[in-house]
Structures are given as structure tokens and as C-alpha cells.
C-alpha positions as CSV (number, residue, x, y, z in Angstrom):
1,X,17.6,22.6,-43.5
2,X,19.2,20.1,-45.6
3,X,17.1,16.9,-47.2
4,X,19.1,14.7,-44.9
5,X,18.5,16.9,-41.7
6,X,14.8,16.8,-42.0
7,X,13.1,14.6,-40.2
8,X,10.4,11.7,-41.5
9,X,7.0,13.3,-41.0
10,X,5.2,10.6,-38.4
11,X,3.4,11.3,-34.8
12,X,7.0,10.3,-32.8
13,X,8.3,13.4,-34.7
14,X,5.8,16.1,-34.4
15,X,5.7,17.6,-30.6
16,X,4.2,20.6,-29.2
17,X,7.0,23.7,-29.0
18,X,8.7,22.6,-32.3
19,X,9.4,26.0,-33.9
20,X,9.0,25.4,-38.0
21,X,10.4,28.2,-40.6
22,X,11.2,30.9,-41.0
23,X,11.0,30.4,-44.9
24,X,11.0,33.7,-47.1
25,X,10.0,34.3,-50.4
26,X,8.4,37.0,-53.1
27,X,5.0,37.2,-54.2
28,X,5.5,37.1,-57.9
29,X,3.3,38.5,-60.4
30,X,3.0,35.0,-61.8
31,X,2.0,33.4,-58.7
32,X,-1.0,35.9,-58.3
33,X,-2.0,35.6,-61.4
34,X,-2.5,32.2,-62.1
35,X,-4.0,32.1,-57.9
36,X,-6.9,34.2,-59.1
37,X,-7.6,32.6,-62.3
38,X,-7.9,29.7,-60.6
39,X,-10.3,30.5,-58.0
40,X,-12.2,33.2,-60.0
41,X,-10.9,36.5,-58.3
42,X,-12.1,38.8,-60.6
43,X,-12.1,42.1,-58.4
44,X,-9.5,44.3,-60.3
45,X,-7.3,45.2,-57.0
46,X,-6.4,41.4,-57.6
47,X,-5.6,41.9,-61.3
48,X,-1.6,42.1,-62.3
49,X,-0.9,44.1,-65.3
50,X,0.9,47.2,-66.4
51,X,-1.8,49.4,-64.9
52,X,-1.3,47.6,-61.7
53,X,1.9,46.4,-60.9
54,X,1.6,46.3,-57.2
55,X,-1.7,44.3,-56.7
56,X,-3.0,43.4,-53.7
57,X,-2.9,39.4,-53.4
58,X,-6.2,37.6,-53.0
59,X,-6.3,36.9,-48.7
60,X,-6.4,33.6,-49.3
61,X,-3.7,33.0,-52.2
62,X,-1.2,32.5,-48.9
63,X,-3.1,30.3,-46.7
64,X,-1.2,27.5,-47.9
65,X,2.4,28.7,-46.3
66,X,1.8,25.7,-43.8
67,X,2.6,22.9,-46.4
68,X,6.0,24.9,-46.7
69,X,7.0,25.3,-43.4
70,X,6.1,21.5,-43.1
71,X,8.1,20.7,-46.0
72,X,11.3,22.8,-44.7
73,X,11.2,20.7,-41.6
74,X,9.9,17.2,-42.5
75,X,9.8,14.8,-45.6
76,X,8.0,11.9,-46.4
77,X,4.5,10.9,-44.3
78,X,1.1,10.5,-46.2
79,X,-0.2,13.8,-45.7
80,X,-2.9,15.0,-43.5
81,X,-6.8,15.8,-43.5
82,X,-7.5,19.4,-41.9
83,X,-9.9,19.5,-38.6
84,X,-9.6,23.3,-38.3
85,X,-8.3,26.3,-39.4
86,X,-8.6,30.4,-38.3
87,X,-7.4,33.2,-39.9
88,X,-6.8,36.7,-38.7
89,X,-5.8,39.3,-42.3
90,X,-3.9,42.1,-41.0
91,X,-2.6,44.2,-44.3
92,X,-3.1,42.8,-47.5
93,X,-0.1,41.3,-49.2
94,X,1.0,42.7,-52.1
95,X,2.8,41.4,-55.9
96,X,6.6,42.3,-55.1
97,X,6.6,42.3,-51.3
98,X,9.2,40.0,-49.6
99,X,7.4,37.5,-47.0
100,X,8.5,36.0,-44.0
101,X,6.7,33.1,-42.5
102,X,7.6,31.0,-39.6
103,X,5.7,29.0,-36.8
104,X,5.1,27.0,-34.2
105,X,4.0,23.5,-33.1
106,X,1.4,24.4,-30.5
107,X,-0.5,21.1,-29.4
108,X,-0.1,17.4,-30.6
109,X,-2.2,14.7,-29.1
110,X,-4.2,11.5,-30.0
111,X,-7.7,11.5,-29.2
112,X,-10.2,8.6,-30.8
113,X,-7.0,6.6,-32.3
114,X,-6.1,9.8,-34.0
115,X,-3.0,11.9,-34.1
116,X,-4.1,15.6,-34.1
117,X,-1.6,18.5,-34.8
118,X,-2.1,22.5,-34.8
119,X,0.5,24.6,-36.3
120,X,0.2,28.5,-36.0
121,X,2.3,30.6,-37.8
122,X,2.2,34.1,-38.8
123,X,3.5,36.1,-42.2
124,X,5.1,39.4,-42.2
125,X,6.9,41.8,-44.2
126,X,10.4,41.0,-44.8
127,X,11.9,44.4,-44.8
128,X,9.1,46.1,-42.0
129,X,8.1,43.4,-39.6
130,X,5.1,44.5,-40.1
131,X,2.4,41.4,-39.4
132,X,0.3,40.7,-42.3
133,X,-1.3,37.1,-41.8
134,X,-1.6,34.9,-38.3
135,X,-3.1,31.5,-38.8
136,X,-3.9,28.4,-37.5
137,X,-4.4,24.4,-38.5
138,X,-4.8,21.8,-36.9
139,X,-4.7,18.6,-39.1
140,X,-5.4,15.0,-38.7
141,X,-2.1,12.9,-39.5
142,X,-2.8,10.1,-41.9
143,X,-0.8,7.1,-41.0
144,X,2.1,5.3,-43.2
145,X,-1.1,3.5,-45.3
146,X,-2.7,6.9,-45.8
147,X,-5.5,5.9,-43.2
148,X,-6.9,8.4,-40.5
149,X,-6.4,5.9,-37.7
């Protein structure tokens, strides 16, 4: 989707139904490298070197695929604050492995002043189909001051 086609991100825009994605990309070496420095995954199946090319990715290094599909579909708005969140891991990912992700808009409602959206979406192997991640999140949408009401 074009930067034109995308639409402002706001409560009139975001409805239950709305299919997000799909977005693809590789999991570089790069990417899980600087992933588990930063959170401290020190278990060597998550270490990428020569001895390990193929590393399994930390579960969570891809729980952030949301903001993308988000991004593909919508553009500006002040963010969001995150109510809830489940995740079901089905096969580890792994450095090299093509990803698929796309989703789905599956309730949007006010309640207490507040504009409340869950998107779930789902990861899977590019060239298998094979499922990898499912996940939910249902944020809070901050409103054009950055407020929660």
C-alpha cells in the first residue's frame, strides 16, 4: 500500500473485519543479534555465529510484527497503550527463514471514553505455510493530543 493509500490512524478508521498485512520479510542474522543483546538472551540456541548459522530466534524477538502491519495500513495517530496481549509459539523461528505475517481487526469499541482495539494475526513460514506464531493485542488508542481519553 502506497503512503497516500494508507489511511490516518484514528477510531473512525479502525473497524472490526479490517484484514491488515500480509507483510514478509527475513530474519537476518543482524536482527537476532542485536534482539538478544538487548534483552540478555544468552542461551546459545539464540547465539548467531559461524558455528550456528541457523539459530533459533528468541520467541519473543517477533512479538512486535503488529506495529508493522499497523504501519502497512495506517500512518500518522499518537500511538497506543497495550491492555492485553496472548501468545500461542508454534515452531521456533529461525535466522534465514522467510516470514509471513498478516491479520485481522477483530473487535473495536469504546468503553469508559476509551477506544479499545484487538488485532490478531498469525506468522508463518513463507515457503511451508507452516504456522509459527498466533497472537493477539488489544491496545488503547491515544487520541490526536496523545491522551488515553
Amino acid at each position: 500500500m502506497s503512503e497516500n493509500a494508507r489511511l490516518p490512524m484514528c477510531s473512525e478508521n479502525v473497524h472490526e473485519g479490517m484484514r491488515l498485512g500480509p507483510i514478509q520479510y527475513v530474519v537476518t542474522p543482524e536482527q537476532t543479534r542485536k534482539f538478544s543483546q538487548a534483552v540478555g538472551a544468552a542461551s546459545p540456541e539464540f547465539i548467531v555465529d559461524a558455528r550456528n548459522p541457523g539459530a533459533i530466534v528468541s520467541p519473543t524477538m517477533r512479538l512486535l510484527d503488529y506495529a508493522l502491519l499497523i504501519a502497512k495500513h495506517f500512518k500518522g495517530g499518537k500511538g497506543g497503550i497495550h491492555a492485553k496481549h496472548w501468545c500461542e509459539f508454534h515452531e521456533p523461528m529461525r535466522v534465514g527463514q522467510a516470514v509471513k505475517t498478516e491479520g485481522k481487526i477483530t473487535a473495536a469499541y469504546r468503553k469508559r471514553g476509551k477506544f479499545y482495539f484487538t488485532l490478531e494475526y498469525e506468522s508463518r513460514d513463507v515457503v511451508t505455510d507452516r504456522l509459527l506464531v498466533r497472537q493477539a493485542i488489544t491496545s488503547v488508542l491515544l487520541n490526536e493530543k496523545g491522551e488515553m481519553r
